[in-house]
N, C-alpha and C positions, 0 to 999 in steps of 0.2 A: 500124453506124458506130462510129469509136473516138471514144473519151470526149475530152471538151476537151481535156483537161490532158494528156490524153495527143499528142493533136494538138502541142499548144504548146511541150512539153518541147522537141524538136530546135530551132524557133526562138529559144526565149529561149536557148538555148544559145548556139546562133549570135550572137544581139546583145550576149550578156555576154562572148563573146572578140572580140567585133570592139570593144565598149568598154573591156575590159581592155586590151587591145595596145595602144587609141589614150590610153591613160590618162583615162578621158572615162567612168567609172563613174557621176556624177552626171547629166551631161548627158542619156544616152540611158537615164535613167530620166524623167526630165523629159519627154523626146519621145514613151516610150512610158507617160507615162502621158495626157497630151494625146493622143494616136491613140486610147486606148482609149477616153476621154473621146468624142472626137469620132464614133467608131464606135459608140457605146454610142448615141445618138441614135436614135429608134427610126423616124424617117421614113429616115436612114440605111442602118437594119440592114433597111426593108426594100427597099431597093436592094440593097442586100451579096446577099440573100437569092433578087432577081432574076435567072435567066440572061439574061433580052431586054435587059437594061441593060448595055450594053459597060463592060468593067475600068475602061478610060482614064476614063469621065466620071467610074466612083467618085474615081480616084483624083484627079483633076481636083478633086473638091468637096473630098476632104481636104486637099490641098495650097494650097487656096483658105484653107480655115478654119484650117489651123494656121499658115498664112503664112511669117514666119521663123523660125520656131520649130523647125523642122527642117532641121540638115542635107544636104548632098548623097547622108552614106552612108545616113541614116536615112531619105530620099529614098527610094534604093535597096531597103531595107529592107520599106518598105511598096508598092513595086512588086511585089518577090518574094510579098508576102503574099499582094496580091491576085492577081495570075498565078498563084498556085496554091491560091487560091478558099479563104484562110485569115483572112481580114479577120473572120471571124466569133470568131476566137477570138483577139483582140488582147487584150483583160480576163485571160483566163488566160496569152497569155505574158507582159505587164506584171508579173501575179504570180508568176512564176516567176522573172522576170528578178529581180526584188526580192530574191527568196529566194537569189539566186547572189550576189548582193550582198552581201545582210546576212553570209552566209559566209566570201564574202573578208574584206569590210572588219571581220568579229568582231564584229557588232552586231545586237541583236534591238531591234524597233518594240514598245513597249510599250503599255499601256493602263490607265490607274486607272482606275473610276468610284466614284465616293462620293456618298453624297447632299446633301450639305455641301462647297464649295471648301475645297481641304486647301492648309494655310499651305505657305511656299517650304520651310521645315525640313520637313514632312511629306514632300514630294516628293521632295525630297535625300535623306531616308531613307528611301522606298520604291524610290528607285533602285537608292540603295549596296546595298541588300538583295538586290533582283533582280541586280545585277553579282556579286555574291559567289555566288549561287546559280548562277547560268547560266554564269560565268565571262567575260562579255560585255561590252561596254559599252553599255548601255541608252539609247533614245529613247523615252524614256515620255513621253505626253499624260496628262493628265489632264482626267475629264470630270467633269460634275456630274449625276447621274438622281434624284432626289428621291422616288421610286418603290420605290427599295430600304430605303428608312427609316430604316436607318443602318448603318455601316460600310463596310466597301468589296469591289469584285472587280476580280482584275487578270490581266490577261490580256497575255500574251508567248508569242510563238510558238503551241506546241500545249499550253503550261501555263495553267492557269485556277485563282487562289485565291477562291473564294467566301468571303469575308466576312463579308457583308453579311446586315444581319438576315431581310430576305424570303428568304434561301437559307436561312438557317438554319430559318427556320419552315417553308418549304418541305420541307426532309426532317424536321423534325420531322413535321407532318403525314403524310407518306408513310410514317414509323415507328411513326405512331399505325392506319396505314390497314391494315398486311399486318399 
């Protein structure tokens, strides 16, 4: 069988030109990440999972549970998914669909964690840093893990800066081991 991501690729395609055309790039991430949310349920997935359980009632309970939260096309959308028995990989085209985003609109989802909350100046200039590198405009979060002891790791896209002191003893250790 093909891999998720592989399955999901053609879908999120499909949803990120039907929400580019309709100018509606925020909305139908909103809806697809609600669907996956609601799909992700695991007494859900295993209906999803059941042939004896007819399409119509899955989609019957999603449409129940996302209410108006979805449009008509995105309606649509999750009829086609489940008529072609793809309701199981809703979580990877959500993420895919993200990723066709962050490319139009020029922006990467960023992530600090530190083990200490970093002042609003700190943030501001761990952004401007990552926008200058990536050439992007950044949606950094930042977390707090108190576990890393100190410093920080930031992670953007498929970039990862370790930081942080437990990384750093981390390969020390491992260069004291070989």
């Amino acid at each position: 069988m093909a891999e998720k991501s592989t399955i999901a690729r053609p879908y999120a395609q499909a949803a990120f030109d039907i929400a580019q055309e309709k100018g509606d790039l925020k909305s139908w991430s909103d809806m697809l990440q609600l669907v996956a949310a609601v799909t992700s349920d695991a007494t859900l997935q295993d209906m999803i999972s059941n042939p004896s359980i007819e399409r119509e009632k899955i989609i019957d309970i999603i449409f129940a549970v996302c209410a108006d939260n979805l449009n008509d096309t995105g309606k649509n959308f999750v009829k086609v998914l489940a008529e072609n028995g793809r309701l199981n990989v809703v979580n990877e085209i959500a993420e895919r669909y993200e990723w066709h985003r962050s490319e139009a609109e020029k922006t990467v989802e960023a992530e600090v964690t530190s083990a200490f909350p970093l002042s609003d100046s700190q943030i501001a200039s761990v952004t401007e840093a990552l926008k200058k590198r990536l050439g992007r405009e950044i949606n950094l979060v930042a977390k707090v893990d108190d576990s890393i002891v100190g410093g920080a790791i930031i992670r953007a896209g498929d970039l990862v800066i370790d930081g942080s002191v437990s990384g750093q003893l981390d390969k020390l250790s491992t260069s004291l081991m070989s």
